[in-house]
N, C-alpha and C positions, 0 to 999 in steps of 0.2 A: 289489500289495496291501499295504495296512499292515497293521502287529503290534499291535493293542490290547491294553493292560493296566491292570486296574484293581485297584486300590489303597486297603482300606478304614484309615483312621486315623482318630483319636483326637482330641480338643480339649485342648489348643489349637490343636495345629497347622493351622497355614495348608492349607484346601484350596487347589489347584493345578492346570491341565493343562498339561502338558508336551510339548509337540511336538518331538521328537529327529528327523533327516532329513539323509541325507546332500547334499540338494541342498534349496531353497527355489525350488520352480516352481508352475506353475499348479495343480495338483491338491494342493500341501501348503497354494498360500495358501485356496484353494477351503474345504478343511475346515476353517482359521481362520478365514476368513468368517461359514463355518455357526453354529460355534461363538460366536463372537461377536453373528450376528444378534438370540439368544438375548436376548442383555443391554444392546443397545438403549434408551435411558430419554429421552425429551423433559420437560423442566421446562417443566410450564403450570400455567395458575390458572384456581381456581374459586369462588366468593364471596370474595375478597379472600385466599385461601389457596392454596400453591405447593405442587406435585404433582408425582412423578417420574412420568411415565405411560410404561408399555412397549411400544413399537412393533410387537410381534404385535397387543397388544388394539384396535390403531387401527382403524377403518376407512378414515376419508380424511379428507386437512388441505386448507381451501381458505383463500383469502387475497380477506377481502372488503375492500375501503377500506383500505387499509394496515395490517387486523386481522388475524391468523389464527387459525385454530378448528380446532381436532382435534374428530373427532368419534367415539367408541366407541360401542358397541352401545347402552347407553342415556341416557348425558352426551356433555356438550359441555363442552371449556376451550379458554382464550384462550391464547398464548401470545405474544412478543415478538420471535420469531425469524421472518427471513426464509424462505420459500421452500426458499430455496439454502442456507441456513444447515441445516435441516432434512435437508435431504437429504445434506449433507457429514456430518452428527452418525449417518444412519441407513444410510449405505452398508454394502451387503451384507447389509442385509433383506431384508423383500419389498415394502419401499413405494418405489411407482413413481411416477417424475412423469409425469402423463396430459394435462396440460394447461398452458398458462400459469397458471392460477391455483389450480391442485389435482394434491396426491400420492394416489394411492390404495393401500391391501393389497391387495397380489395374493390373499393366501391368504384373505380375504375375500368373493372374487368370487366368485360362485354361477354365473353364468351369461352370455356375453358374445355379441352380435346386434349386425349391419351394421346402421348407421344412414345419415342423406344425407351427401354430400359427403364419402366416402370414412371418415367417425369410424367408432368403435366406441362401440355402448350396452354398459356392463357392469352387470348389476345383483348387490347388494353382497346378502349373508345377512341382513342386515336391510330388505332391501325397497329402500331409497335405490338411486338408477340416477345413474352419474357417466358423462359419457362424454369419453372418450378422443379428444382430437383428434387432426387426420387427422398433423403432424408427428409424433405421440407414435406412429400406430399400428407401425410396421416398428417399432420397438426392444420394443414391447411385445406379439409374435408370438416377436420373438425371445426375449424373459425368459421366456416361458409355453411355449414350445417348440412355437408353433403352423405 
């Protein structure tokens, strides 16, 4: 078990967290993951103007014609980054690649139902249903602990 201590200060000084640990293994990187999923940000556009958008508020990026589109609860932006590029920037969120052409939020999913050929239908809190192809499904039983 870790020792938490928190530390209120003053302006200027720099807020900080500090992870001290006699070894760097899986469960100290696990809570720098966590920590970090937090502050997540994709640069996209939206009427000709450039947005940091926060990777909780996503719901899911798909990649139509060489275009991609985040999509949040009531907007859409475009962005210039690949796929993969997306998902190297947002490792140790909860946004999952479900498909060749689409990342989903996990923490997003309302409710997830068998579909054919082995996929998964999940339907997102806003109503939109993305589904999960059948390569995607084992790793994402495994991220939801199912």
């Amino acid at each position: 078990m870790f020792k938490i201590s928190i530390k209120q200060i003053s302006p200027p000084q720099e807020e900080e967290i500090l992870v001290q640990c006699h070894e760097i293994n899986e469960e100290v990187l696990s809570v720098v993951e966590k920590l970090k999923s937090d502050e997540a940000m994709i640069l996209a556009s939206r009427d000709g103007e450039v947005f940091p958008v926060p990777a909780k508020e996503i719901y899911y990026i798909e990649s139509v014609d060489n275009k991609t589109f985040i999509y949040l609860k009531k907007s859409v932006f475009d962005t210039k980054l690949k796929l993969y590029e997306i998902e190297e920037q947002t490792r140790g969120t909860k946004l999952f690649r479900c498909s060749k052409s689409m990342i989903v939020n996990i923490a997003k999913i309302r409710s997830v139902s068998s579909s054919v050929n082995g996929r998964l239908e999940a339907k997102l809190q806003n109503g939109e249903v993305v589904v999960i192809s059948r390569q995607y499904v084992a790793a994402f039983k495994k991220k939801i602990g199912m």
